[in-house]
Every structure is written in C-alpha cells, then in structure tokens.
C-alpha positions as CSV (number, residue, x, y, z in Angstrom):
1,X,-105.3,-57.5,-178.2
2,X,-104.1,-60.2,-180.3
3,X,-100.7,-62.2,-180.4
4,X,-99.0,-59.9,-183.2
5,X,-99.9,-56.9,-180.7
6,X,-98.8,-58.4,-177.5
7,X,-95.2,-59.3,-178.9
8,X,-94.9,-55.8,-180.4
9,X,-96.2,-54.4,-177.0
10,X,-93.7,-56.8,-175.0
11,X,-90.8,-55.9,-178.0
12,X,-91.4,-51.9,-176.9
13,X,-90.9,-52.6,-173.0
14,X,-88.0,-54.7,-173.6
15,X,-86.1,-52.2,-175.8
16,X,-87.0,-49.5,-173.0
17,X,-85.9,-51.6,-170.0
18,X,-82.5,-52.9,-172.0
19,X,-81.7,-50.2,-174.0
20,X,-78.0,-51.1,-174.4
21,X,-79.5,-54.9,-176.0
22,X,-78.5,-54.1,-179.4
23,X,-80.1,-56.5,-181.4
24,X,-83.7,-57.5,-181.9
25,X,-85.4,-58.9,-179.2
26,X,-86.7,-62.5,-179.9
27,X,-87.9,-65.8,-178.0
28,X,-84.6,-67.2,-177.7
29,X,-83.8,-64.1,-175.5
30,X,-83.2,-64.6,-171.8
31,X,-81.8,-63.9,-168.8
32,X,-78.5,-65.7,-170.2
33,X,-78.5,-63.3,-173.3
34,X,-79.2,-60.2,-172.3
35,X,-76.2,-58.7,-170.7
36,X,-78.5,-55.6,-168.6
37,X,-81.3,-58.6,-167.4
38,X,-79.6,-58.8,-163.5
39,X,-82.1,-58.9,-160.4
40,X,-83.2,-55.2,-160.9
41,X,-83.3,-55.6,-164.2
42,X,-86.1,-58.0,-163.4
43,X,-87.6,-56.4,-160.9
44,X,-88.3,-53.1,-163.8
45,X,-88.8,-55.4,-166.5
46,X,-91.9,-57.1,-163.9
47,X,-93.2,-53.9,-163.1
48,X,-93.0,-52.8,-166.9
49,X,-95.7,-56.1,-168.1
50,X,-97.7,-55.6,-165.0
51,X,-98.1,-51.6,-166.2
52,X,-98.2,-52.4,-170.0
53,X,-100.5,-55.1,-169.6
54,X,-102.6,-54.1,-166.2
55,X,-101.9,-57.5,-165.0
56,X,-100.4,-58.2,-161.4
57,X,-97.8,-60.9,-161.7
58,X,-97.8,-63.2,-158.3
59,X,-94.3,-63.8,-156.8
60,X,-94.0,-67.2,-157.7
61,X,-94.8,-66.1,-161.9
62,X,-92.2,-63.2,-161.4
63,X,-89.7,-66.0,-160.6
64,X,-90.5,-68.5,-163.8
65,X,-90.6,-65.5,-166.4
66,X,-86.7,-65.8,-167.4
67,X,-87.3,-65.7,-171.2
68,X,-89.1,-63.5,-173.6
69,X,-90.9,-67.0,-174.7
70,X,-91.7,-67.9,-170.9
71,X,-93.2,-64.5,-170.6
72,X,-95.3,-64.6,-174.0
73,X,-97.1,-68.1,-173.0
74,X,-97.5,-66.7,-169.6
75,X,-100.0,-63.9,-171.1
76,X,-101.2,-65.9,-173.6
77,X,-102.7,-68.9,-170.9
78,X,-103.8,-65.6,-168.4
79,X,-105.6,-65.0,-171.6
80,X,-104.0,-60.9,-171.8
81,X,-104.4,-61.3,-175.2
C-alpha cells in the first residue's frame, strides 16, 4: 500500500466515522475542527484504523493521534504503508 492509498483509505474511514464533517478531510483536521471528534468519537475512529489497517494501536498511540497528519506519520514510521 502506498502513501496515495493510505490517505484515500484513512479519507474513507473518516467520512464514515464523521459523516456530518461536511468538507474534505485534510491534514490540518483535528480534534479542534471536527465538531463529531468527542471521546467516542475517538474511541470509533481508533477501532476504525486498527480494522482498516490490521494494526493494533497501543494506548499510549491512541492518545497522540489527535490530527489526520499525526495519524498519517503514525502509519507511515509503523511502516503500514
């Protein structure tokens, strides 16, 4: 899987998770912009990467991923590309 597929991968979850997020998804997108990102918000967006990318995310990584562009280095360095 390379980068252009793991963004368009992570783009599909987060329009599935958010669905009332009207506008496109990018980077800059956080828990601060998105209005439906709350704790269970989290906690489905978490298990929706860990599903979509058959990676289990440690406690301490679910924390830190707060951002679309935290969560994109995250599986680029874990090498999910």
């Amino acid at each position: 899987m390379n980068e252009t597929e793991v963004n368009a991968k992570l783009a599909q979850i987060f329009r599935q998770v958010f669905p009332a997020h009207q506008q496109e998804f990018t980077g800059n997108d956080s828990v601060e912009t998105i209005g439906d990102w709350d704790s269970l918000g989290h906690i489905k967006l978490m298990l929706a990467i860990e599903t979509a990318f058959k990676h289990k995310l440690s406690t301490a990584a679910m924390l830190e991923l707060n951002s679309i562009a935290k969560i994109q280095i995250y599986l680029i360095e874990k090498g999910v590309l």
